[in-house]
C-alpha positions as CSV (number, residue, x, y, z in Angstrom):
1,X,25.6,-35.2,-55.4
2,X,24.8,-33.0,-52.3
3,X,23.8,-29.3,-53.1
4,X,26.3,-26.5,-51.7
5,X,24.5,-23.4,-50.3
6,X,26.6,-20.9,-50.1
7,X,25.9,-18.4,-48.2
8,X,25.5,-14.2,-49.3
9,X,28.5,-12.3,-49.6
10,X,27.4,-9.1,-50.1
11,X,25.0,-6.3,-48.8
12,X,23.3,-6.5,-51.7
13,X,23.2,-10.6,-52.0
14,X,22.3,-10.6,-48.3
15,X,19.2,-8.2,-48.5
16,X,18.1,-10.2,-51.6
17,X,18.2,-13.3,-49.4
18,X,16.6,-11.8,-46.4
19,X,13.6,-10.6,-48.3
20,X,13.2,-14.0,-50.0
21,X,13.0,-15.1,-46.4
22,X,10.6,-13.1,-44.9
23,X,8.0,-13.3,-48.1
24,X,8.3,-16.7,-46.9
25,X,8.0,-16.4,-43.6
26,X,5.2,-16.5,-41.3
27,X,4.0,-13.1,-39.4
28,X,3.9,-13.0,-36.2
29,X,2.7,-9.8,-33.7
30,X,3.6,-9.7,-30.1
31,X,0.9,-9.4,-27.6
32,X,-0.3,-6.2,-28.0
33,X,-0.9,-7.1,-31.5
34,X,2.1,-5.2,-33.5
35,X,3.5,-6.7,-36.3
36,X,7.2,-8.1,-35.7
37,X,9.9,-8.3,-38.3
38,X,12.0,-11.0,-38.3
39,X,15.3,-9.0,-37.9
40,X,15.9,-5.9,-37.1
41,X,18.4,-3.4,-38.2
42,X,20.1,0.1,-37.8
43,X,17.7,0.8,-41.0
44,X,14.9,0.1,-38.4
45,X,15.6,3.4,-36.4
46,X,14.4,6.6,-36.0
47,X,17.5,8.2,-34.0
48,X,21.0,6.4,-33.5
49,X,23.1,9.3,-32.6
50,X,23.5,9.1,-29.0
51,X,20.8,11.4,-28.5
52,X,19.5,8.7,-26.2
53,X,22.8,7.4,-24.9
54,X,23.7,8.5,-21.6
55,X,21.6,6.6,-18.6
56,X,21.0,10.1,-15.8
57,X,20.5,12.4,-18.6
58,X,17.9,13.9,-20.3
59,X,15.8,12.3,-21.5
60,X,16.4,9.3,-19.4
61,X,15.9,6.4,-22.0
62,X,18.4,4.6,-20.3
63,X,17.7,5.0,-16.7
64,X,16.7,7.9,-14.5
65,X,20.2,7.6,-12.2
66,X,23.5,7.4,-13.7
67,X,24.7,4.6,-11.8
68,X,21.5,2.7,-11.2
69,X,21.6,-0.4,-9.7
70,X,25.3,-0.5,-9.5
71,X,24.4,2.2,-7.2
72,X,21.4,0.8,-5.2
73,X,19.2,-1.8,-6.1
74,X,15.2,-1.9,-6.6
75,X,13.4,-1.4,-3.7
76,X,11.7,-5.1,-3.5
77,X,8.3,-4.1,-2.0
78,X,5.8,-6.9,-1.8
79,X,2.0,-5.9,-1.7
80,X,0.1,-7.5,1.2
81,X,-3.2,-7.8,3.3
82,X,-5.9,-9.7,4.1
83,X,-8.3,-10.0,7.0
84,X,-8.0,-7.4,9.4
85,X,-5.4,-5.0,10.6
86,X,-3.6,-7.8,13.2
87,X,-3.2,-10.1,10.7
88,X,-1.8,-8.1,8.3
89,X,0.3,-6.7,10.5
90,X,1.6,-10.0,11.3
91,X,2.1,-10.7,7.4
92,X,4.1,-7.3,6.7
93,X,6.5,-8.6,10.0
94,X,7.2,-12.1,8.0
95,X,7.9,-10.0,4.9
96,X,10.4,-7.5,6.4
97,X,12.1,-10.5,8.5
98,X,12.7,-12.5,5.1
99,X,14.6,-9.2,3.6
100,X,11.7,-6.8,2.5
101,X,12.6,-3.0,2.6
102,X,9.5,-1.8,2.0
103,X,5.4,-2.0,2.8
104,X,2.6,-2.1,-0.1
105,X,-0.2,-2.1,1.5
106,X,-4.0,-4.1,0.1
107,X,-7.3,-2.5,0.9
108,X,-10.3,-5.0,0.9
109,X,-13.0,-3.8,-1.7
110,X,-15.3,-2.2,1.6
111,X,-12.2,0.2,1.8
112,X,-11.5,0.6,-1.5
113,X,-15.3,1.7,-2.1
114,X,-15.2,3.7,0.9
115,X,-17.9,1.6,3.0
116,X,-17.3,0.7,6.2
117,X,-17.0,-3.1,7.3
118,X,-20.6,-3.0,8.7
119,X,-22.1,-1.7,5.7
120,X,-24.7,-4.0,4.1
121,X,-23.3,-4.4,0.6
122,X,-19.9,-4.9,2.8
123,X,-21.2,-8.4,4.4
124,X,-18.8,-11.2,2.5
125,X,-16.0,-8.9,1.5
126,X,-14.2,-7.8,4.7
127,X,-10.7,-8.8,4.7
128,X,-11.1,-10.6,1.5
129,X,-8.9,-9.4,-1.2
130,X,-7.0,-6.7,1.5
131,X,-6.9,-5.4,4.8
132,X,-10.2,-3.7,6.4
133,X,-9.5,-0.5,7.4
134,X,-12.1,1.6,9.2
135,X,-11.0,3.8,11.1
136,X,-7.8,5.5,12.7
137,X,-7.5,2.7,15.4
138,X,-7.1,0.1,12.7
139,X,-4.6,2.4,10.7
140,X,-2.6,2.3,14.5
141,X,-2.9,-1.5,14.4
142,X,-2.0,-1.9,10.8
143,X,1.5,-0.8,11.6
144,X,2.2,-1.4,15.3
145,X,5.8,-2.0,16.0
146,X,6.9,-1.0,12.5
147,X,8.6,2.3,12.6
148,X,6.7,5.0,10.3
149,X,9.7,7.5,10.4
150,X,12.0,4.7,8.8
151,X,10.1,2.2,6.6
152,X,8.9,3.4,3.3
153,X,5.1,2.7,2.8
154,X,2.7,2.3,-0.2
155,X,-1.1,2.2,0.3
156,X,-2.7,1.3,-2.8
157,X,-6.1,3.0,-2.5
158,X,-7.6,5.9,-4.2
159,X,-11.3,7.1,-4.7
160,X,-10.8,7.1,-0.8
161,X,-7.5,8.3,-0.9
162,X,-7.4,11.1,1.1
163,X,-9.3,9.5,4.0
164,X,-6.1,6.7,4.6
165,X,-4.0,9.2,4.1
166,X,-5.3,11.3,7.1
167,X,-6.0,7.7,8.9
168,X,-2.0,7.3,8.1
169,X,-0.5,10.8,9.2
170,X,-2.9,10.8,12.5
171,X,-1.6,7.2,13.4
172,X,1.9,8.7,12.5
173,X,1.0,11.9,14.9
174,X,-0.1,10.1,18.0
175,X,3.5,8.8,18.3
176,X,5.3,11.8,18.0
177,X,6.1,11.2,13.9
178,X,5.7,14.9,11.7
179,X,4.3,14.5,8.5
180,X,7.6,15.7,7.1
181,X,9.6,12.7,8.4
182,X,7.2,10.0,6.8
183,X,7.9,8.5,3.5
184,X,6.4,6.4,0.9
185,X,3.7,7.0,-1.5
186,X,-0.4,6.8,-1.8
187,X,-1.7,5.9,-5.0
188,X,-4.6,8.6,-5.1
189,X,-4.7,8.1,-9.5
190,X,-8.3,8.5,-9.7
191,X,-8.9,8.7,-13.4
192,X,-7.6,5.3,-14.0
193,X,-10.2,4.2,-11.6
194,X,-12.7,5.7,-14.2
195,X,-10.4,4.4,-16.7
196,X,-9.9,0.5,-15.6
197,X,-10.6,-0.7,-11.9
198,X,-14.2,1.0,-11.2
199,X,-13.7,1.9,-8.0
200,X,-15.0,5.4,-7.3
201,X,-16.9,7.4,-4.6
202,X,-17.5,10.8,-6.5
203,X,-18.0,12.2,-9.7
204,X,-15.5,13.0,-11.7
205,X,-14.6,16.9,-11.4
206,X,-14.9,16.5,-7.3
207,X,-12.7,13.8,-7.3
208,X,-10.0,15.5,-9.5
209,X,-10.5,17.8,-6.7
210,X,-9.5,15.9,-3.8
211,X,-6.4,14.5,-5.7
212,X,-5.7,18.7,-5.9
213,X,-5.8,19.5,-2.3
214,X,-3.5,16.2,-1.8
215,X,-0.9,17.4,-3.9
216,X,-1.4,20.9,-2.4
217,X,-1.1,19.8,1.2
218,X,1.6,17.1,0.6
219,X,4.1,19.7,-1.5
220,X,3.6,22.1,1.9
221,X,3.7,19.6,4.6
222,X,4.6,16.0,3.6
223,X,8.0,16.7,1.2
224,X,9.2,13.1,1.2
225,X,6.0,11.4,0.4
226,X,4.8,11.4,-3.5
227,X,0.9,11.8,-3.1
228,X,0.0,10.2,-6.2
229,X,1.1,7.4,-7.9
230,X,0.0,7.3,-11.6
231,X,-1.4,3.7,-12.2
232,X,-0.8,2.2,-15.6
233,X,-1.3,-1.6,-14.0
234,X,-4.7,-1.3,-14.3
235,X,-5.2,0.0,-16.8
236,X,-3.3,-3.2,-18.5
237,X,-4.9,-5.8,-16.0
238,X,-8.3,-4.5,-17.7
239,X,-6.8,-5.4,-21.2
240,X,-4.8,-2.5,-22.6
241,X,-2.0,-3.1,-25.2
242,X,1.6,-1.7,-23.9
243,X,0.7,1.4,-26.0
244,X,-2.8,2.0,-24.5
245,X,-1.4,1.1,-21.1
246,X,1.5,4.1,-21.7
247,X,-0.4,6.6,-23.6
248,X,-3.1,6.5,-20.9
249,X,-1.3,6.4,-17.9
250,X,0.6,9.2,-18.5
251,X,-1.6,11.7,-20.2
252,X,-3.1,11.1,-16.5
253,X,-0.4,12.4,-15.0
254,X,0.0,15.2,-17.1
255,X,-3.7,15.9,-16.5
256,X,-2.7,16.0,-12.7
257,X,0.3,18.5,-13.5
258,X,-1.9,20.7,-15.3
259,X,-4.7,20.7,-12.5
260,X,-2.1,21.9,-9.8
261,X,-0.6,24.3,-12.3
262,X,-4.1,25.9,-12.3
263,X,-3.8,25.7,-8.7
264,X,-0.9,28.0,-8.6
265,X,1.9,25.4,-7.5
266,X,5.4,26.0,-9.2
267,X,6.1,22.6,-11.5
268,X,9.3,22.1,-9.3
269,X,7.8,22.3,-6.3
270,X,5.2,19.3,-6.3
271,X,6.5,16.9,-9.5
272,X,9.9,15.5,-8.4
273,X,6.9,13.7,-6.0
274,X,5.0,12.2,-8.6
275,X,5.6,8.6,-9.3
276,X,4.0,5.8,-11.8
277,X,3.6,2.0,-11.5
278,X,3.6,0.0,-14.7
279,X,2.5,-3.2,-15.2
280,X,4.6,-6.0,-16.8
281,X,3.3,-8.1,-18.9
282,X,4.6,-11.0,-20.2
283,X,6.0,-9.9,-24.1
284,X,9.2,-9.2,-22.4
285,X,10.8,-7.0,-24.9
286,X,7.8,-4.9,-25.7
287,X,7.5,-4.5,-22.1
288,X,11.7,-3.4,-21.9
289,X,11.2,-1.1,-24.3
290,X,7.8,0.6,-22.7
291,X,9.2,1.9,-19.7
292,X,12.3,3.1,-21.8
293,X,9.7,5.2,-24.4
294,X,7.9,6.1,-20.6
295,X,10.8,7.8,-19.3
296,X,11.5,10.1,-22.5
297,X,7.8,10.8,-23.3
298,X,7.5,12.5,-19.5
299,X,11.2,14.2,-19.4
300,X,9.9,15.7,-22.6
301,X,6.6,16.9,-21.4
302,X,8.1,17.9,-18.3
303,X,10.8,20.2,-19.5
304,X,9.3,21.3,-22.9
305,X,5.5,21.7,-22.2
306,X,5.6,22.6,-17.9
307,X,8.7,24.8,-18.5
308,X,10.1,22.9,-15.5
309,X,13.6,23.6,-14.7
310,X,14.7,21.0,-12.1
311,X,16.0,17.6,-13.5
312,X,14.3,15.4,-10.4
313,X,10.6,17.1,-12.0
314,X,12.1,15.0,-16.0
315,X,12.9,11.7,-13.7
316,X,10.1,9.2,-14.1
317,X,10.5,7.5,-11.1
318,X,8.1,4.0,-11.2
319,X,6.9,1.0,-9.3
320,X,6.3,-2.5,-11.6
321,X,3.7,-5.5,-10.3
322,X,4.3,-8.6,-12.7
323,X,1.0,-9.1,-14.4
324,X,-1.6,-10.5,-12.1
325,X,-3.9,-11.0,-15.2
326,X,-1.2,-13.2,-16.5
327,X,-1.4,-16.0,-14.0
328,X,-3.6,-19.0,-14.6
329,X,-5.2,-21.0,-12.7
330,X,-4.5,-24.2,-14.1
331,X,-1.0,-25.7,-13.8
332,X,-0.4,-22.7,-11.4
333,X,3.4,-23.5,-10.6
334,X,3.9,-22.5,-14.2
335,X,2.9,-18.8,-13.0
336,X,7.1,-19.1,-10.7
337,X,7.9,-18.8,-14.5
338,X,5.9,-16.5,-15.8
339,X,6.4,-14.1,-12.7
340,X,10.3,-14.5,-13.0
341,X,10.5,-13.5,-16.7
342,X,7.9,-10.3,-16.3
343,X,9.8,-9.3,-12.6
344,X,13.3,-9.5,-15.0
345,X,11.6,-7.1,-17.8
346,X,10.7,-4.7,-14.9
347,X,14.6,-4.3,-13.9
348,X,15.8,-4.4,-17.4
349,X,13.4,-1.6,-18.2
350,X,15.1,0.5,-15.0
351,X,11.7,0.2,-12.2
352,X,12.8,1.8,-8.9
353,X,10.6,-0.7,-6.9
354,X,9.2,-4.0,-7.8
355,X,6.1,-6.4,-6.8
356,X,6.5,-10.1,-7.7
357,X,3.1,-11.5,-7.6
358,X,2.7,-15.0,-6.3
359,X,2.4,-18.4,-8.1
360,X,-1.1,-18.8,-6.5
361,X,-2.9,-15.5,-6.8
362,X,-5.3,-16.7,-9.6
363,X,-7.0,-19.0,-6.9
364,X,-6.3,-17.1,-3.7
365,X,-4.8,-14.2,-2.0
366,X,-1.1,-15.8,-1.6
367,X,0.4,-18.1,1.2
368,X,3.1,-17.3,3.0
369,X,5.2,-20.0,1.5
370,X,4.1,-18.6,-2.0
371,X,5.0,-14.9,-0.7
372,X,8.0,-16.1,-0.2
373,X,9.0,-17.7,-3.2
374,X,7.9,-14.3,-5.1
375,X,10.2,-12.1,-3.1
376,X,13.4,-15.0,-3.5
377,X,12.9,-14.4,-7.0
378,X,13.6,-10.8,-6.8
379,X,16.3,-11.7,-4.8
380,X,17.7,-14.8,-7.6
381,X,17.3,-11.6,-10.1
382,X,19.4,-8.9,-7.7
383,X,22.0,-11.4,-6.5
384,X,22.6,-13.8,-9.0
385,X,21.9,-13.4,-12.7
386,X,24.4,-10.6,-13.5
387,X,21.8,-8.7,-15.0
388,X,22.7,-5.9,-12.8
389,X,26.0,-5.6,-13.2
390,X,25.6,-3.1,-15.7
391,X,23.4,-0.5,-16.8
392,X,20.5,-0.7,-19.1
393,X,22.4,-3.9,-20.9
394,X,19.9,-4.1,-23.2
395,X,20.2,-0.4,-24.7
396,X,21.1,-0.1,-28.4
397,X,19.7,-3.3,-29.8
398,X,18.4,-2.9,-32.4
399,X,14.9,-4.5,-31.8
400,X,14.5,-2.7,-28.0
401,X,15.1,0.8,-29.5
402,X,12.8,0.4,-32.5
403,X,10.1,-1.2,-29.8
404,X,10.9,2.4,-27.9
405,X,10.3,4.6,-31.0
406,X,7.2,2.6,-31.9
407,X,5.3,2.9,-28.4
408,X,6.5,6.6,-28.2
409,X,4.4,7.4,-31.7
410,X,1.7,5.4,-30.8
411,X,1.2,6.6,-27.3
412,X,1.6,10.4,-28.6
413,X,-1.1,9.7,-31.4
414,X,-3.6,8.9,-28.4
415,X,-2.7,12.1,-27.1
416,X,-3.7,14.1,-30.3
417,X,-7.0,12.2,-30.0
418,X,-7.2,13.2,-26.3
419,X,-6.6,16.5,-27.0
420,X,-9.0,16.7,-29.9
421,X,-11.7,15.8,-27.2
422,X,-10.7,18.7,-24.7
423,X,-8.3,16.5,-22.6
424,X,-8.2,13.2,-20.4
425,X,-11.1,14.2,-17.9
426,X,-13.4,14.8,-20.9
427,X,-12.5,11.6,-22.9
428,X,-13.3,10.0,-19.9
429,X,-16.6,11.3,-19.5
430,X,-17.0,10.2,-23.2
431,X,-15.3,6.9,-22.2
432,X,-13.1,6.9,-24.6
433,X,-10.0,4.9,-23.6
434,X,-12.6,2.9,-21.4
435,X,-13.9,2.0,-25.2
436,X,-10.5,1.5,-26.5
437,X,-9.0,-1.2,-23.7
438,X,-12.9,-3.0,-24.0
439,X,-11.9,-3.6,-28.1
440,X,-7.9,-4.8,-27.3
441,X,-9.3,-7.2,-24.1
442,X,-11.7,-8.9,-26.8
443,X,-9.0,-8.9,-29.3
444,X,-6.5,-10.7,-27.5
445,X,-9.3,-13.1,-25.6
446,X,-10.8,-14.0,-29.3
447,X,-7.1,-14.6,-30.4
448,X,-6.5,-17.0,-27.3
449,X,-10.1,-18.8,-27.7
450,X,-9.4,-19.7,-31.5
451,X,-5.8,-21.1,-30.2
452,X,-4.1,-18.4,-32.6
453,X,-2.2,-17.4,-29.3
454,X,-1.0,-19.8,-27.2
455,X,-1.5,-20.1,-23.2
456,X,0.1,-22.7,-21.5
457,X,-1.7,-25.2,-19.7
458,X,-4.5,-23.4,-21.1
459,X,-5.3,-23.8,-24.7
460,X,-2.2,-26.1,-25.4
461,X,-0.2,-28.5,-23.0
462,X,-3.2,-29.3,-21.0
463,X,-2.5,-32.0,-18.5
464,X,-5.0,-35.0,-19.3
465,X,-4.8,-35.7,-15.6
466,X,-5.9,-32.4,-14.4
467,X,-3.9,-29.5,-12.5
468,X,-2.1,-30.2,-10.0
469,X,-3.6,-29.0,-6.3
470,X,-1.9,-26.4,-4.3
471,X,-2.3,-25.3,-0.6
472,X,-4.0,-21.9,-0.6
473,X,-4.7,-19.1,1.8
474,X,-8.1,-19.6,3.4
475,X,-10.0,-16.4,5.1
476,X,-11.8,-17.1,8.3
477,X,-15.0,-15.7,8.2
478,X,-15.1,-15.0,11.8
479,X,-12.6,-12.1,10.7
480,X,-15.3,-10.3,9.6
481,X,-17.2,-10.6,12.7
482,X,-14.4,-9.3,14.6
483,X,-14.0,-6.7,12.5
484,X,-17.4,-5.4,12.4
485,X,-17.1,-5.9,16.1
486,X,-14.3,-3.7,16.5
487,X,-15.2,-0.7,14.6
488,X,-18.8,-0.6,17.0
489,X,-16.4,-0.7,20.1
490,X,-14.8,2.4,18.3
491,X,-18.4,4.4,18.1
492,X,-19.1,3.5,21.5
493,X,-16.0,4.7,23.0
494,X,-15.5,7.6,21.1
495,X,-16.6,11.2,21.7
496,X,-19.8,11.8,19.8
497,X,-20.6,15.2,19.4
498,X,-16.7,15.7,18.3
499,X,-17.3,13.2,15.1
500,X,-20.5,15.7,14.4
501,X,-18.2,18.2,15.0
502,X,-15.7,17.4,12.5
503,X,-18.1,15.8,9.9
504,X,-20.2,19.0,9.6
505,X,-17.0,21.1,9.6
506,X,-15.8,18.8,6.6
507,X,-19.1,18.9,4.7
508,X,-18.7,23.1,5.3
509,X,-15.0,23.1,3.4
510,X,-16.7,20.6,0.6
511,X,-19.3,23.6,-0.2
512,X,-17.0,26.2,-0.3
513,X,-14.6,26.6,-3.7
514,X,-10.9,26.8,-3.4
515,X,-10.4,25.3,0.3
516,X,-8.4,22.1,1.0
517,X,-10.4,19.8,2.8
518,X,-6.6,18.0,4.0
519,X,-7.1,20.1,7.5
520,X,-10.4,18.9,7.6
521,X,-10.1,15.4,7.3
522,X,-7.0,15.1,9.7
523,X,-9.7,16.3,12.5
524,X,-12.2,14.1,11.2
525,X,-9.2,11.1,11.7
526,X,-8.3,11.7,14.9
527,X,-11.7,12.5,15.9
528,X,-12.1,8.7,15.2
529,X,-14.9,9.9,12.9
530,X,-15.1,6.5,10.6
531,X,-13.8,6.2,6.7
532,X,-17.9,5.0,5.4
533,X,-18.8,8.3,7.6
534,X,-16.3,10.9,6.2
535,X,-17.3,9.6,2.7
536,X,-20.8,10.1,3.3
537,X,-20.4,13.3,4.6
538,X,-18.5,14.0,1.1
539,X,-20.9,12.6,-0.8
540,X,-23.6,14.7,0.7
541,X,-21.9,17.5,-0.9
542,X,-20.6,16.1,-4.3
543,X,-22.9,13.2,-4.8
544,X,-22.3,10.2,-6.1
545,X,-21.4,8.5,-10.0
546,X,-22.8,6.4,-12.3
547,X,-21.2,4.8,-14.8
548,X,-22.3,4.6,-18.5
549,X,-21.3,1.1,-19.4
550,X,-19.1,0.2,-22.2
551,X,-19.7,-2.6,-25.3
């Protein structure tokens, strides 16, 4: 005869089962390594009175606009740029013809480093992972056609920072375009670069200075452009967990807030023009429910520890890339997937503008075909899921808010120990979170090499037959010829003793405290005085850093 389970019929029966259950079950963590329950309950949070409740309130769990995308949708804004200025030119034209509204612009590593294409330890790297950018004519070139008082641009750069950004306003100024009317942001976050990516020019404290006199002279003369974007991406793509990756990110922008409240700047006045971009990752509701806990933390901090009085200075406003450190290489097509789950936690986490990267970027900067498809599925997730037909849909499960309450204690214990070591720019020095990302990237690797993780088409459902072959993007190398080519026409045309003129001027504001070296550098831009030439003359003045490595 059959047994008859019957199932609980109390609160009392029913908890009795549930904890049979889950001595029973099997743990599991997500990827950053948290425990996960099995269910989740109203017992599982620390506030449920609609203290959270309202999306365009403080403090902004929900969303920072009280319509959101019922209002306007995402700004879809794919990065690009490879080779030299024409060809990414070209690229950015295919993008905005296929229904892109706005630019994000890639630096090759030369640019990012602040050499200039003709540099010896340049030779091999032009063009290759970004656009070469030398000087002010190939900042003209970069955008020709596109109209810089209209389009919104990102330019993802920042030890060099304030060099494109004089390259940018120059180009902007030779047709007729004030500073004031131009829009769009410049990434400028320095101490993640310390932090994660390693790209760096200066030491620390003279670097911290240049993002200063950025925010300065872009809160006087550039009031629609945010002058630094705080970067948590890379600080994930180097292997944070979600809390690392939050805690980090934006003690660094409060670390920027403080530095140009020391200036003198009103709060109001500069941080309604700060902005973030996140990475997403691919535990999708860990993910959700860190850019929720990232909107409260700075709202927070904002009102409660800046004294600021305006509700735009509480908004975090953010860009999201879909993890590039996510892709694999092998069975690449399976990376449409992965980008279209991590692109759909970015919206249901309330980003204001969103990167999909591309199926093949873990072999090759992407095709056009492959741009493409990365921007349709932004589109698929705007026009045709639903999912933004109402706001913050998942807000109030039980399992997103106690993911929100988790990362928001986490991420303010790692500011207790930052403040413990005298702030963010001295546990950088001490490499402190450069420590603490080193030990969660070997975690998770050692987890995925003993299979206790699994990777598709990487450590389970491997093809016997071998991975599939895709077309990828191929970099002429007579590009970087042509490049070096260009920026020697540019010395020989130029005027000579101006470029001295402006470099030694430069090198003068460097050595004296207290002046913005903004002015400067604009003259040095339009001077056609080269970006390797204005660093140098920077680093004749603040020297140059070394880092101590990290085990």
């Amino acid at each position: 005869m059959a047994t008859t389970h019957h199932p609980p019929t109390t609160e009392a029966q029913w908890r009795a089962a549930y904890a049979l259950a889950a001595e029973r079950d099997v743990p599991f963590t997500n990827l950053s390594g948290a425990p996960v329950k099995a269910l989740y309950t109203k017992d599982d949070l620390t506030r449920y009175d609609g203290y959270d409740g309202r999306p365009g309130v403080y403090p902004y769990t929900r969303g920072v606009y009280p319509s959101m995308y019922r209002g306007r949708l995402w700004t879809m804004r794919q990065f690009a740029g490879f080779g030299t200025a024409e060809e990414t030119n070209e690229r950015f034209r295919y993008l905005l013809a296929n229904g892109q509204d706005g630019l994000s612009t890639a630096f090759d590593m030369p640019s990012l480093m602040g050499y200039d294409s003709d540099h010896r330890l340049s030779e091999g790297e032009v063009g290759r992972e970004g656009v070469a950018v030398d000087t002010l004519d190939d900042m003209r070139t970069l955008f020709d056609g596109i109209d810089l008082g209209e389009i919104s641009v990102s330019m993802t750069i920042n030890a060099p920072a304030v060099v494109m950004l004089a390259f940018y306003v120059a180009a902007a100024q030779e047709r007729g375009i004030r500073a004031d009317r131009l829009r769009g942001t410049i990434q400028a976050d320095i101490l993640k670069e310390y932090i994660a990516q390693k790209e760096w020019c200066f030491p620390v404290d003279p670097a911290m200075r240049l993002c200063g006199d950025m925010i300065e002279w872009c809160t006087a003369e550039m009031p629609r452009w945010h002058p630094i974007s705080v970067s948590g991406y890379h600080i994930r793509e180097a292997g944070a967990t979600a809390a690392q990756e939050l805690a980090f990110t934006i003690k660094d922008g409060l670390t920027y807030v403080e530095q140009a409240v020391q200036r003198g700047l009103d709060v109001d006045d500069f941080a309604p023009r700060l902005s973030f971009f996140f990475n997403a990752q691919i535990d999708f509701f860990e993910e959700v429910a860190k850019y929720r806990a990232a909107r409260r933390i700075w709202a927070r901090e904002l009102r409660e520890r800046f004294g600021a009085q305006d509700p735009r200075s509480w908004r975090m406003r953010f860009h999201t890339q879909t993890a590039g450190v996510s892709l694999t290489a092998q069975q690449p097509l399976n990376n449409v997937v992965r980008t279209a789950i991590e692109a759909l936690a970015g919206v249901l986490g309330g980003t204001q503008s969103l990167h999909t990267n591309s199926y093949d970027e873990a072999l090759a900067l992407p095709t056009e075909q492959a741009a493409k498809i990365a921007l349709r599925t932004q589109q698929i997730i705007a026009h045709e899921t639903g999912v933004t037909n109402t706001i913050d849909p998942l807000g109030g499960a039980y399992f997103v808010e106690a993911e929100t309450d988790r990362l928001e204690r986490e991420a303010y214990d790692y500011f207790a120990r930052i403040d413990e070591m005298g702030g963010m720019v001295e546990a950088v020095k001490r490499n402190f979170p450069q420590g603490e990302i080193a030990d969660a990237a070997f975690t998770l690797q050692r987890e995925y090499d003993a299979r206790e993780r699994i990777l598709v088409g990487v450590n389970e459902y491997v093809d016997a037959t071998g991975d599939e072959e895709i077309p990828t993007l191929h970099i002429d190398p007579e590009l970087e010829r042509k490049q070096c080519g260009r920026l020697q026409a540019v010395r020989a045309r130029r005027d000579a003793g101006e470029v001295q003129r402006t470099l030694t001027a430069l090198r003068a504001g460097a050595a004296t405290a207290g002046a913005n070296l903004m002015p400067a550098l604009l003259d040095c831009a339009h001077a056609h005085a080269s970006e390797g030439e204005i660093v140098r003359a920077l680093q004749d003045v603040f020297g140059t850093y070394t880092e101590t490595p990290v085990f």
